[in-house]
Every structure is written in structure tokens, then in C-alpha cells.
C-alpha positions in Angstrom: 0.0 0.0 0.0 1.1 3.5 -0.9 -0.2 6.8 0.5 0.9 10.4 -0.8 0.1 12.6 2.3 0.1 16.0 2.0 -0.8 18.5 4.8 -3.4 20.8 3.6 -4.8 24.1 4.1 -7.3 22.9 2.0 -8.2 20.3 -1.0 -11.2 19.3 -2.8 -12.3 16.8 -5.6 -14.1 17.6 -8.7 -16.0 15.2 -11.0 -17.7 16.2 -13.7 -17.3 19.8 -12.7 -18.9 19.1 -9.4 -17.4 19.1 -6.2 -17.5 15.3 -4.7 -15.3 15.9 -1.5 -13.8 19.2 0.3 -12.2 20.1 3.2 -10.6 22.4 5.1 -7.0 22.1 7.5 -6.1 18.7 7.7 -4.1 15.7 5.3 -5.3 15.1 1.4 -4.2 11.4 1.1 -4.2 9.7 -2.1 -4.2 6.2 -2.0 -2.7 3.0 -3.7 -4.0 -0.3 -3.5 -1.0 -3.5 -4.3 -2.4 -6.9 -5.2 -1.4 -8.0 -2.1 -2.4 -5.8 0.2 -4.6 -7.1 3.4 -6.1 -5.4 6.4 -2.9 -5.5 7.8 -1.7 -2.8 5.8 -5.0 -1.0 6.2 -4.8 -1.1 9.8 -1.3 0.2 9.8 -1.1 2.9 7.1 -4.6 4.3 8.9 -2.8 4.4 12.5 0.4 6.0 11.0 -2.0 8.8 8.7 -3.9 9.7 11.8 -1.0 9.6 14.2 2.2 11.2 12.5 2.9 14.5 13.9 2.7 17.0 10.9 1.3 19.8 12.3 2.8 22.7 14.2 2.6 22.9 18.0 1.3 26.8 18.8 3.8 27.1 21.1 6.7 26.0 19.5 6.4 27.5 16.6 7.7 25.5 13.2 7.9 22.1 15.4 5.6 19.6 14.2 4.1 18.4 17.4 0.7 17.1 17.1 -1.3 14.3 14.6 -4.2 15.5 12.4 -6.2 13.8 15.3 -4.8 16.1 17.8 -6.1 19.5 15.8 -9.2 17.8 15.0 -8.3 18.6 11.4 -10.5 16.6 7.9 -8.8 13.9 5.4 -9.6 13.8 1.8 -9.2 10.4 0.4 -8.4 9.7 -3.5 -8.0 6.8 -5.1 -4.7 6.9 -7.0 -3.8 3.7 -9.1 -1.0 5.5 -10.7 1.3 5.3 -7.6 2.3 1.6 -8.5 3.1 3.1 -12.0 6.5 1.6 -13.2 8.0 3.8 -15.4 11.5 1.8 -15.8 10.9 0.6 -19.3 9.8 2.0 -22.2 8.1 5.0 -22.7 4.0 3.7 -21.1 3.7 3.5 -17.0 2.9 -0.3 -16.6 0.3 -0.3 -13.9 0.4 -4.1 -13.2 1.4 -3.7 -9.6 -1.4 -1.7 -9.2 -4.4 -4.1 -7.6 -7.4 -5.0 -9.8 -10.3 -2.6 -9.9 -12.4 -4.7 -7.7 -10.2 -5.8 -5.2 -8.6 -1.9 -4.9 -11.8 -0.6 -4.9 -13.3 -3.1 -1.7 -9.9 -1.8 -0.1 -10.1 1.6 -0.3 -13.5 1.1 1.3 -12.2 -0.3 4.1 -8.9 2.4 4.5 -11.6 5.0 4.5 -13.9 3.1 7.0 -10.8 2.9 9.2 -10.3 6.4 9.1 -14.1 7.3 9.8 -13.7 5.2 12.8 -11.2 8.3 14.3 -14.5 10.5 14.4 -12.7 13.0 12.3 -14.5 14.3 9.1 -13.3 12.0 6.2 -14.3 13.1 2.4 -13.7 10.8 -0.2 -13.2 11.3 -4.5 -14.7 9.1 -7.0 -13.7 5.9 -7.1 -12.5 5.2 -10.5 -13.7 8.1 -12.0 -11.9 11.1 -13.5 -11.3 13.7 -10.7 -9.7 16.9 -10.4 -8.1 17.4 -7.0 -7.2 20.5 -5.7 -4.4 20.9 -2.6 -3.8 23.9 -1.2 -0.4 22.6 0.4 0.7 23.3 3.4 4.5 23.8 4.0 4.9 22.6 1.4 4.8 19.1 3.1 4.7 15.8 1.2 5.5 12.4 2.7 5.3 9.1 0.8 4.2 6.4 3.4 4.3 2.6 1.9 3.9 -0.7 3.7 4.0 -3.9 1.8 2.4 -7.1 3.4 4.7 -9.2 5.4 
């Protein structure tokens, strides 16, 4: 499993020129799903997104002190296939290390279900669906977070 998380001022999700998910401080996280990816992974790449200190501590300034849990802040979730693109050969991502649609899309289900369960505002794209995603980034701060099954 892969997750692009970016701390956010703000993000949304368009499809078809309507706006799908939004919110406001917090982590846009976009999501990829491996072939063999199992709850395991879920269960750790949801504890590590709602626990990783990204966000600066009022008090201290630029230290990154507290979780997205601990300001209370949103997630935007988005399906993103294209981080198991392998670009190595040729000139065409292969996206075969990306899971197949049904079993990334009963995955991503589940990641999101787990990150509801925190009680923090979770907004989700379109799964499978042509989005625009808009980040207002924060820092900038970017982190690629990847777990594979053991």
C-alpha cells in the first residue's frame, strides 16, 4: 500500500465539474492499492496517517508536534492507481502492480472506514472516475508512506 500525504490548508475533488469531497486544515491522502495488500496494511497505514505528527505545536512554533487527530483537522481520500506506475521501461507507466479494480476498490473502502472510525471528518473522491483534486499545500509538506504485506 502507498499513501501520498500532504498537509493541507485545504483540497477538494471535482467530478464532472462538481465538487464530490472538500475540506478544510487537515491531510489530502491519495491512495494505492498493491495486489497483495490485506487489512494488515490498512490497519497500519490508517494508525500512521492519523497519528504522524505533521502539524505545528502553537507554542513551538515551526515544530511539528501534534497528529491530524490532535487538531481535530479533515482527510480527503483519493484513489490513485497511478502510484504503482512503473515507469522503468519504455516510454508507457505499466500499472500491473497496481491491484485490480475490484479488489482496490473493496480496499479503499475499508482504509476509508478505518479512518471514519477516528470520528474526524473523512471526504472521499470518486472511485475510479476522472477527478480533479485540488491541494492547497501546506509547507509545502509531502511524505510518501508505503507498507507492503509481510
Amino acid at each position: 500500500m502507498r499513501v501520498v500525504i500532504q498537509r493541507v490548508k485545504s483540497s477538494q475533488v471535482t467530478v464532472n465539474g462538481e465538487i464530490v469531497g472538500q475540506i478544510g486544515r487537515g491531510l489530502n491522502l491519495l491512495v494505492g492499492i498493491a495486489p497483495t495488500d490485506t487489512e494488515a496494511e490498512l490497519d497500519w497505514m490508517a494508525r500512521k496517517c492519523l497519528e504522524l505528527r505533521l502539524f505545528p505545536d502553537g507554542e513551538n512554533g515551526d515544530r511539528w508536534e501534534k497528529s491530524v487527530r490532535e487538531i481535530e483537522g479533515e482527510l480527503l481520500v483519493v484513489s490513485q492507481f497511478t502510484l504503482y506506475g512503473d515507469c522503468r521501461k519504455g516510454r508507457r507507466p505499466s500499472f500491473s502492480n497496481s491491484a485490480s479494480g475490484q479488489q482496490a476498490e473493496d480496499l479503499y473502502k475499508q482504509f476509508v472506514s478505518k479512518l471514519r472510525s477516528s470520528g474526524l471528518r473523512v471526504e472521499t473522491g470518486k472511485f475510479g472516475a476522472m477527478m480533479q483534486v485540488s491541494i492547497e499545500n501546506d509547507g509545502p509538506v509531502t511524505l510518501l508512506l508505503e507498507r507492503e504485506a509481510s
